[in-house]
C-alpha positions as CSV (number, residue, x, y, z in Angstrom):
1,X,0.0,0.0,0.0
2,X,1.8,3.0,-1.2
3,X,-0.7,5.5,1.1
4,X,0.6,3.4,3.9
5,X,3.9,5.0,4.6
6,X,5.3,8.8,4.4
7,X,9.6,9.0,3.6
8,X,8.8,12.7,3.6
9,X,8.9,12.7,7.8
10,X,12.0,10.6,8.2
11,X,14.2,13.4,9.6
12,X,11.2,14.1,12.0
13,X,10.5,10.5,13.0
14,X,14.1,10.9,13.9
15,X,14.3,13.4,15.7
16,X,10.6,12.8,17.6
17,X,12.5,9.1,18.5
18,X,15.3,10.4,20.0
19,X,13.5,13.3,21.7
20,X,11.3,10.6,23.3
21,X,14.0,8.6,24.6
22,X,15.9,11.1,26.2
23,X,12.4,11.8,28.1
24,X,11.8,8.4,28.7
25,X,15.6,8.8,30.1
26,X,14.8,11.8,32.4
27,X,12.0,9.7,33.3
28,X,13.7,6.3,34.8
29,X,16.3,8.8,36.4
30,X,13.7,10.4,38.6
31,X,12.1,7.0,39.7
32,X,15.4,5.2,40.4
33,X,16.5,8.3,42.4
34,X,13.2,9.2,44.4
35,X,11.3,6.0,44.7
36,X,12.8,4.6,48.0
37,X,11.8,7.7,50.1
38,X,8.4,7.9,48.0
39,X,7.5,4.4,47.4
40,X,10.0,2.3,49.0
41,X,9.3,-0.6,51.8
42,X,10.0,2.7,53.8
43,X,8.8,5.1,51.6
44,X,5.5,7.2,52.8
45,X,3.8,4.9,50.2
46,X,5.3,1.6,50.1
47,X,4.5,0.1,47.4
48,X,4.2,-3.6,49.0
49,X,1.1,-2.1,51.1
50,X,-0.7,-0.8,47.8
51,X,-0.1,-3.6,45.9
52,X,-1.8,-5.9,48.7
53,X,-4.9,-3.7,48.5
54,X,-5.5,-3.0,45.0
55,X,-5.8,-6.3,42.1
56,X,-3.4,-6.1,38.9
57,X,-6.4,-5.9,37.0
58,X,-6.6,-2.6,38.2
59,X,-2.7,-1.4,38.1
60,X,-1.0,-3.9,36.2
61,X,2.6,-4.0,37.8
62,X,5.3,-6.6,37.7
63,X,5.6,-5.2,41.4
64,X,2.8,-7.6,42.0
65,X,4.7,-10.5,41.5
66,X,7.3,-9.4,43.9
67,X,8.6,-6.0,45.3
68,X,11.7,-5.2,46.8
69,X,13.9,-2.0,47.2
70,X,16.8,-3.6,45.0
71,X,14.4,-5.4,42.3
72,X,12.9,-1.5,42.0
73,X,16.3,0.1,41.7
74,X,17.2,-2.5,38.9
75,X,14.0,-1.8,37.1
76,X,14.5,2.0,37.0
77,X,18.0,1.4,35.8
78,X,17.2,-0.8,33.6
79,X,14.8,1.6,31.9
80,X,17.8,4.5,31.5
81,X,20.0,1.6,30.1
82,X,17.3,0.8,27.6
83,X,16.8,4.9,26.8
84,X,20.5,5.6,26.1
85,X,20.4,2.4,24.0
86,X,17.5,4.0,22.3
87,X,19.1,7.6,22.0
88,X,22.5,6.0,20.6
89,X,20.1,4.4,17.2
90,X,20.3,0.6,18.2
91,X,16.9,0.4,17.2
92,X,18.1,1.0,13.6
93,X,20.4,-1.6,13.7
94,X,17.9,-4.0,14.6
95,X,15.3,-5.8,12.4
96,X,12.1,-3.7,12.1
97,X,10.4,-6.4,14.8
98,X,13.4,-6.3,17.1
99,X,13.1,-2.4,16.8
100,X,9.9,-2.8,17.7
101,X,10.3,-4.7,20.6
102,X,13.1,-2.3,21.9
103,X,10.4,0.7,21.7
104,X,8.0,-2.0,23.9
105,X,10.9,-2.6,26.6
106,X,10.6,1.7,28.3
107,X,6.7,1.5,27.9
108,X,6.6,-1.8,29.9
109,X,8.8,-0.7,31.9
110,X,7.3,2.4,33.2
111,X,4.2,1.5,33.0
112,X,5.0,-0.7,35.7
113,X,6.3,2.0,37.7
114,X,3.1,4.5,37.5
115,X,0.7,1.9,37.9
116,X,2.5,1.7,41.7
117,X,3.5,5.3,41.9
118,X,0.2,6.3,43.5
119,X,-0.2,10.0,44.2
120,X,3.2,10.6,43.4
121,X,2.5,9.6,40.2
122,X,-0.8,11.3,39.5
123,X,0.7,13.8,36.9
124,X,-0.9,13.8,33.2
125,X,2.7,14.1,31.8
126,X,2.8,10.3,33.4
127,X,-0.1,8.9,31.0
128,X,1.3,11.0,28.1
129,X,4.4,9.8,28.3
130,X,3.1,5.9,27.8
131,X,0.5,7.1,25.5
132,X,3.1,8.4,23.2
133,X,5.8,6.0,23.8
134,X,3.0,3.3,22.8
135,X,2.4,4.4,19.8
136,X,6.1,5.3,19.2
137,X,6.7,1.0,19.4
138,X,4.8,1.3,15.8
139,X,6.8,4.1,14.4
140,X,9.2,1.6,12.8
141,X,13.1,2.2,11.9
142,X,15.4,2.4,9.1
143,X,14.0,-0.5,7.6
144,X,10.9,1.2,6.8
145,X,9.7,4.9,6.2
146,X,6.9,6.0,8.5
147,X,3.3,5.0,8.9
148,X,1.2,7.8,8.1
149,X,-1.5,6.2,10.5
150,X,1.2,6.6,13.3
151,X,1.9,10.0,12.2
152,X,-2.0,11.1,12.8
153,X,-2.1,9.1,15.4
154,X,0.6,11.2,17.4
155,X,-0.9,14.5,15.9
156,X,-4.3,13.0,17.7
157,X,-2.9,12.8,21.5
158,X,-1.5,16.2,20.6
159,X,-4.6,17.5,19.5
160,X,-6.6,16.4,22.7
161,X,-3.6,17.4,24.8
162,X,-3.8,21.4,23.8
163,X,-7.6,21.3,22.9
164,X,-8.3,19.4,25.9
165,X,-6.6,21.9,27.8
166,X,-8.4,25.0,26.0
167,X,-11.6,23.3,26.8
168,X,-11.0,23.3,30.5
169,X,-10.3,26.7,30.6
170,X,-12.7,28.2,28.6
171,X,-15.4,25.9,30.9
172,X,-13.4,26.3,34.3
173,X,-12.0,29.7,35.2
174,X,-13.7,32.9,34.6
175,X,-10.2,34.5,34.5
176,X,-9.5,32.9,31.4
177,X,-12.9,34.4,29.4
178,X,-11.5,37.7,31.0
179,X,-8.0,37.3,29.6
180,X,-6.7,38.2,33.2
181,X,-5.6,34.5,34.9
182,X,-1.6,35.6,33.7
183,X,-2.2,38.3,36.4
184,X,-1.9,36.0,38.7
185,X,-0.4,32.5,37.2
186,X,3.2,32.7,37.2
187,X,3.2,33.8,40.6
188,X,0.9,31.0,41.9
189,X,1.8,28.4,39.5
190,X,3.3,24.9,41.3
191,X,6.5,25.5,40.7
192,X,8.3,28.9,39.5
193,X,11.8,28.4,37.5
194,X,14.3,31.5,37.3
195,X,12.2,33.6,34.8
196,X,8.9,33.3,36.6
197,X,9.2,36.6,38.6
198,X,10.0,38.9,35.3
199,X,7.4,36.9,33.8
200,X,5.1,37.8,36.5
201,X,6.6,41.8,36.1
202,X,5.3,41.8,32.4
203,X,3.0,45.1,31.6
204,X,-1.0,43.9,32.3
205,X,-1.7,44.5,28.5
206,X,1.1,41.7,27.4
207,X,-0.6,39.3,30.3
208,X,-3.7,39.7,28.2
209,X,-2.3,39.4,24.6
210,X,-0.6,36.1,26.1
211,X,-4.6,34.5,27.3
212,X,-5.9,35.4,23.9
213,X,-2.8,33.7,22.0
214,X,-3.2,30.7,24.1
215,X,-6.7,30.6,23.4
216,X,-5.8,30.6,19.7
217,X,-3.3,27.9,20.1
218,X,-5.2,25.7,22.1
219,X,-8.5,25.8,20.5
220,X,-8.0,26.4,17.0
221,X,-4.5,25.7,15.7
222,X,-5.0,21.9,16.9
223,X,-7.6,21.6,13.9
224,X,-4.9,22.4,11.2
225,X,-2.8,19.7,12.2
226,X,-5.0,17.1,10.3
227,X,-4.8,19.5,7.3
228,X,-2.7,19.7,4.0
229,X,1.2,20.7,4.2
230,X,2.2,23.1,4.1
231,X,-0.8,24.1,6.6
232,X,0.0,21.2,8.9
233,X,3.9,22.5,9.7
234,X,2.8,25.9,10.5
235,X,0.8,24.4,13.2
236,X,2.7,22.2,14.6
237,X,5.9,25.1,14.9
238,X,3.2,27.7,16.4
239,X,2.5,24.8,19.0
240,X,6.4,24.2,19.1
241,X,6.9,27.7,20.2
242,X,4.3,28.3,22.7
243,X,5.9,25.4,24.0
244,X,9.1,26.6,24.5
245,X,7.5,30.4,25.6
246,X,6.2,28.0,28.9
247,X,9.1,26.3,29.3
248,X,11.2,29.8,29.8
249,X,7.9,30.5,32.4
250,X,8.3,27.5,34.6
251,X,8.8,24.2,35.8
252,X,6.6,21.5,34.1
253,X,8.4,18.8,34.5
254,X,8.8,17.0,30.8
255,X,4.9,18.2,30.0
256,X,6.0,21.3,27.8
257,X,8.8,19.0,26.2
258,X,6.8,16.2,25.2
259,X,4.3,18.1,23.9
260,X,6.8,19.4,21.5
261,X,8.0,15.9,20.8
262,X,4.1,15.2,19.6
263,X,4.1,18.3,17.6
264,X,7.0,17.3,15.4
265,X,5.2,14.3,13.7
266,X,3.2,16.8,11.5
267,X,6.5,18.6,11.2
268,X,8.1,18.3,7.4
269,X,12.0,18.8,8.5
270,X,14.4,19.2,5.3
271,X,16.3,15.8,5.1
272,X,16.4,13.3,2.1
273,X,15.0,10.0,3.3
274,X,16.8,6.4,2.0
275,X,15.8,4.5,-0.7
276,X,13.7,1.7,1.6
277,X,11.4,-1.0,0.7
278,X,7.7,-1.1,1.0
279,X,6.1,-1.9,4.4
280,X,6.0,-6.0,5.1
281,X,2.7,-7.3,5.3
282,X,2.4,-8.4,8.7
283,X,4.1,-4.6,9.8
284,X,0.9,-2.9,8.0
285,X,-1.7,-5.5,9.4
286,X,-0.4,-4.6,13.1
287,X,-0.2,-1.0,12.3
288,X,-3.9,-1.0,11.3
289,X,-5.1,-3.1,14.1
290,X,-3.7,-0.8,16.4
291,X,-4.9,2.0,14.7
292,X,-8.7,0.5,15.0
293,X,-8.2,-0.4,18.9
294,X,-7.1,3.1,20.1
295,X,-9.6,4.9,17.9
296,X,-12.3,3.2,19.4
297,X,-10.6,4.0,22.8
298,X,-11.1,7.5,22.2
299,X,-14.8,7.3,22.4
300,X,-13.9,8.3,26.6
301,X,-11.4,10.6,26.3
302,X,-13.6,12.4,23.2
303,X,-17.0,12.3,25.0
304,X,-15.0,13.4,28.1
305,X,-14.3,16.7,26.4
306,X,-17.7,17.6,25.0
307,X,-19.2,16.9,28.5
308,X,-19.8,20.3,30.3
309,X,-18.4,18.3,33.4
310,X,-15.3,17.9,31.4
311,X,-12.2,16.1,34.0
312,X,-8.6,16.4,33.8
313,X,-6.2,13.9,33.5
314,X,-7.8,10.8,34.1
315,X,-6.6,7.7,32.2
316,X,-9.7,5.1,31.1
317,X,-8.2,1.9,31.1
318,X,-5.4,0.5,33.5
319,X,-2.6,0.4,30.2
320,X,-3.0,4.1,29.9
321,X,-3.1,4.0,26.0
322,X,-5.9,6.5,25.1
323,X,-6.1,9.8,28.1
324,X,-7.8,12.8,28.6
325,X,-5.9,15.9,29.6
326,X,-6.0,19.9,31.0
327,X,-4.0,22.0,33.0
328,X,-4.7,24.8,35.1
329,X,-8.5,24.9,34.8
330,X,-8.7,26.8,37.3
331,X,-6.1,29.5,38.6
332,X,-5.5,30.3,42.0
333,X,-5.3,34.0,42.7
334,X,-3.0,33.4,46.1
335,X,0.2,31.6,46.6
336,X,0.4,29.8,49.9
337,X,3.3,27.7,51.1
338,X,3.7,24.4,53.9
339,X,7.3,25.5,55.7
340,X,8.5,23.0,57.5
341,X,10.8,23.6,60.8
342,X,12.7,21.2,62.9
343,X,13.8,21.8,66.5
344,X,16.4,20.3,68.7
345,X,14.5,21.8,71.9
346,X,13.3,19.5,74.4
347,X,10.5,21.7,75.2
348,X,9.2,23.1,71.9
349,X,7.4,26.5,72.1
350,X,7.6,29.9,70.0
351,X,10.8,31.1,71.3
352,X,12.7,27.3,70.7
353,X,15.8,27.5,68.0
354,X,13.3,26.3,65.2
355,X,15.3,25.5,61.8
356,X,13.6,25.5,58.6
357,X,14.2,22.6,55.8
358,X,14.9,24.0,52.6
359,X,13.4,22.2,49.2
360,X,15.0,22.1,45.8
361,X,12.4,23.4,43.7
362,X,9.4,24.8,45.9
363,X,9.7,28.3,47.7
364,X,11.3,28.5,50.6
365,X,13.6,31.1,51.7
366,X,12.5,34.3,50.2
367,X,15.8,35.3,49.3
368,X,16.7,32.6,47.3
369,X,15.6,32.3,43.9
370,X,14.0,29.5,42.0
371,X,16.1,27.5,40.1
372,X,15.0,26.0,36.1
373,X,14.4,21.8,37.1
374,X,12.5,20.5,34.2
375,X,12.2,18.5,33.0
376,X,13.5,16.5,35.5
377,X,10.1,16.3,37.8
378,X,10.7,17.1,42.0
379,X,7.8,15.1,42.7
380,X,8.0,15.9,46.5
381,X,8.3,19.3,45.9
382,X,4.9,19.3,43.8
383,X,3.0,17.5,46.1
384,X,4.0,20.1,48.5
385,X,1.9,23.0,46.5
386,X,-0.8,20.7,46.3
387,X,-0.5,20.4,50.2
388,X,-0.4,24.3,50.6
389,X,-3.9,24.5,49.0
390,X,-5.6,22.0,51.0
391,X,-4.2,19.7,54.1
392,X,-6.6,16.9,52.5
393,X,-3.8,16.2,49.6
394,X,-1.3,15.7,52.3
395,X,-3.5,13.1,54.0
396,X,-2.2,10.0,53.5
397,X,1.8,11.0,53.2
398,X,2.5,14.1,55.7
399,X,2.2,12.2,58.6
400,X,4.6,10.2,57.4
401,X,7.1,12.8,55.5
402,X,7.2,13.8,59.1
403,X,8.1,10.9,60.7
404,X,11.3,10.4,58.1
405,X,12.2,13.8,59.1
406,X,12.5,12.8,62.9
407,X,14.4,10.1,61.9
408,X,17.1,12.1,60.1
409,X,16.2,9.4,57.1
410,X,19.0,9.5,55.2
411,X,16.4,8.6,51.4
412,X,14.0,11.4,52.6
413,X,16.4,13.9,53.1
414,X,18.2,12.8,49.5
415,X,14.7,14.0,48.5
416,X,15.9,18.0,50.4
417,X,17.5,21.1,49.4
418,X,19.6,21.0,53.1
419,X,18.3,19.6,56.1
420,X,19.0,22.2,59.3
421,X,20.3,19.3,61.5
422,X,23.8,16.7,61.7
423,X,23.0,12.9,60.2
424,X,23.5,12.2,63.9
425,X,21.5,14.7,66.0
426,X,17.9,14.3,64.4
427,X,15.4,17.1,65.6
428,X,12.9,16.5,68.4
429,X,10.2,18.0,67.1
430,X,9.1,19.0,63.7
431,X,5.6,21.6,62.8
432,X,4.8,22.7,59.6
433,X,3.3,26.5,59.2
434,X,1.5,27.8,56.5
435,X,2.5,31.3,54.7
436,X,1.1,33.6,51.9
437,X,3.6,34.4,49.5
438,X,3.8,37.3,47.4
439,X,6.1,38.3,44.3
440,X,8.8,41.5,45.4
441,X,7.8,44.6,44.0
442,X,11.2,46.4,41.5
443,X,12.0,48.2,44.2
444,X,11.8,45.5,47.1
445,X,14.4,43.8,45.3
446,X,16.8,46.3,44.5
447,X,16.5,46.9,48.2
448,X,15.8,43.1,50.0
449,X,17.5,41.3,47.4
450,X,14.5,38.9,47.8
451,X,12.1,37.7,45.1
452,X,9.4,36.8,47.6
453,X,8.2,38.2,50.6
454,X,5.9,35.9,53.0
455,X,3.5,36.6,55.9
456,X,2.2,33.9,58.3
457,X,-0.7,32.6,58.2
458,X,-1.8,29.6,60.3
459,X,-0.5,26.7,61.8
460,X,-0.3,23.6,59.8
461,X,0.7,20.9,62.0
462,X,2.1,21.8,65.7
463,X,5.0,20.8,67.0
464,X,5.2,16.6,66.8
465,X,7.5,14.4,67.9
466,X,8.6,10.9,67.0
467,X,6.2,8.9,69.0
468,X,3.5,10.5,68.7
469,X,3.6,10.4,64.9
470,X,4.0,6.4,65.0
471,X,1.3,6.6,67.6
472,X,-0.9,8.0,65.0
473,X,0.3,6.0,61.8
């Protein structure tokens, strides 16, 4: 079938492969280095105890068959052994089946991993990435030029991921009808990176041209990716560089990244293709049978974003293969932030030497200023801002975040900035207070040096100590 396969996106298959393994890499690197304080047997969500209370049916995991710290830490490595092989072209150098296989070997693998990750794992960029890296098993390699279905298939998750989103806001947020939510969002968003205060600074007027350009990006360009070339291209680099205008805004982990990686399938990039032979039979009759299976798994995610109760991020079946995603439906007009403090005092009280713990990505010390992390993804750190706007996301990990602390846990405080206390003199007590936080005006830092200035608010968790936290867990 000559229809069945475009040499014209060769150089962007390429480049969209490589792209995605060097995600996939970023990927495996956070789990191996994260998941014993997160998800370990001593994590604040051991894995053991979820897997004994939810079927495979329902997660499948390998972890059900057996769990253990080491067999984890083997798995994750395994999976950034597997993604340099895949960034270094060893795919190419297989067979078109063994390349295939290759592709399956990161999906399998983290899909194992978020199916255990729990709330730690809750991201969409976590169902994206395995949608994506599905389909990309089906791209094929240099044995044969790519599968337009593929190709449309890719352009399909991208258009659901931006139009999705536009959806959500348009239905969500009043702010975002008003073209006013960027009055607010780069101060409030989870996690600022080092441009987010000047983005912040920007004259009202730009904040507003910014809303109606995303609104243009999100809800209309997405349709042109399905159309003619040269049409198609234009979309997909307009998508390409809002992309990279939200990377320079904050810290998304590898969502804005991704994103881009989807964009380049209905990107023509100058290259001459090799002379290769038609598609094998049984290549195309896989292609197509995939093809048919996740189109009619988009009857969820489709009916999902016509609904006027329209949800984000929620995968419909347990392999994560066809999602629904949205960001930011809603923007909060107030940033609030869970410091945590540590005391050596026997006797804690107001006046006792308390010593705050210092995070790598969230806000912390107002002087110091946020550092660019993506799209390597602080989960810890995230969870954090999602603690600040309600104690009920906290609820089943504070109590025990809390309890590593006391312990001077050596994984937990990997997971830290800078802990305020020796390995060998843990604190006795540890609280956690909740403050507003505010951007610095020009002049507050040319004066204070300080990009944010706070002001308490309420207590978040008084003063606890190590047995009464294992008391209560």
């Amino acid at each position: 079938m000559e229809w069945f396969t475009a040499p014209e996106y060769w150089m962007s298959r390429l480049v969209l492969q490589k792209a995605l393994a060097v995600i996939y890499l970023v990927a495996f690197l956070g789990a191996a280095l994260q998941f014993r304080a997160l998800t370990g047997e001593r994590g604040m969500l051991p894995v053991p105890r979820f897997v004994a209370r939810v079927p495979f049916r329902q997660a499948p995991s390998v972890f059900h068959l057996h769990y253990s710290d080491r067999f984890f830490a083997a798995w994750a490595w395994t999976g950034c052994a597997v993604s340099v092989a895949l960034i270094a072209g060893l795919d190419g150098r297989l067979p078109l089946w063994g390349g295939m296989l290759l592709w399956l070997v990161p999906w399998v693998l983290y899909l194992s991993i978020v199916n255990v990750g729990q709330t730690w794992y809750s991201f969409g960029w976590e169902s994206l990435l395995l949608e994506t890296g599905f389909l990309a098993v089906f791209l094929g390699n240099d044995e044969v030029a790519p599968p337009v279905v593929v190709l449309f298939l890719l352009r399909w998750i991208l258009f659901r991921v931006e139009f999705g989103a536009g959806l959500i806001k348009m239905r969500g947020d009043a702010c975002w009808r008003k073209l006013t939510c960027l009055y607010h969002h780069h101060e409030t968003q989870p996690m600022p990176g080092p441009l987010s205060w000047f983005f912040h600074h920007l004259p009202k007027p730009l904040h507003r041209v910014e809303v109606a350009a995303n609104h243009f990006t999100q809800l209309v360009v997405p349709v042109l990716l399905f159309t003619p070339q040269p049409v198609a291209t234009a979309a997909a680099a307009l998508m390409i560089l809002t992309q990279l205008w939200l990377i320079l805004s904050g810290n998304f982990s590898w969502l804005n990244w991704i994103t881009i990686v989807l964009a380049l399938s209905a990107l023509e990039l100058p290259g001459t293709a090799p002379d290769v032979p038609g598609a094998p039979l049984w290549y195309e009759v896989v292609v197509l049978a995939v093809a048919a299976l996740l189109v009619t798994l988009s009857y969820h995610p489709v009916r999902n974003m016509i609904s006027r109760r329209q949800v984000m991020n929620r995968s419909f079946d347990p392999l994560h293969l066809v999602n629904t995603y949205g960001a930011f439906g809603s923007v909060s007009r107030v940033r609030y932030e869970v410091v945590v403090e540590g005391t050596a005092d026997a006797g804690p009280h107001e006046d006792s030497d308390w010593r705050e713990y210092e995070f790598k990505g969230k806000p912390g010390d107002p002087r110091r200023w946020p550092r660019q992390f993506a799209p390597y993804h602080l989960r810890l750190d995230w969870m954090m801002w999602f603690a600040a706007l309600s104690p009920a996301y906290a609820g089943s990990w504070f109590g025990a975040l809390v309890e590593r602390l006391l312990e001077n846990d050596r994984d937990t405080l990997r997971l830290l900035r800078r802990s305020p206390f020796p390995p060998d003199a843990p604190p006795r007590y540890v609280r956690a207070r909740l403050f507003r936080y505010r951007y610095t005006t020009w002049q507050e830092l040319r004066e204070t040096g300080a990009c944010w200035e706070r002001t308490y608010v309420r207590e978040f968790l008084p003063p606890t100590r190590l047995d009464s936290v294992a008391h209560k867990s």
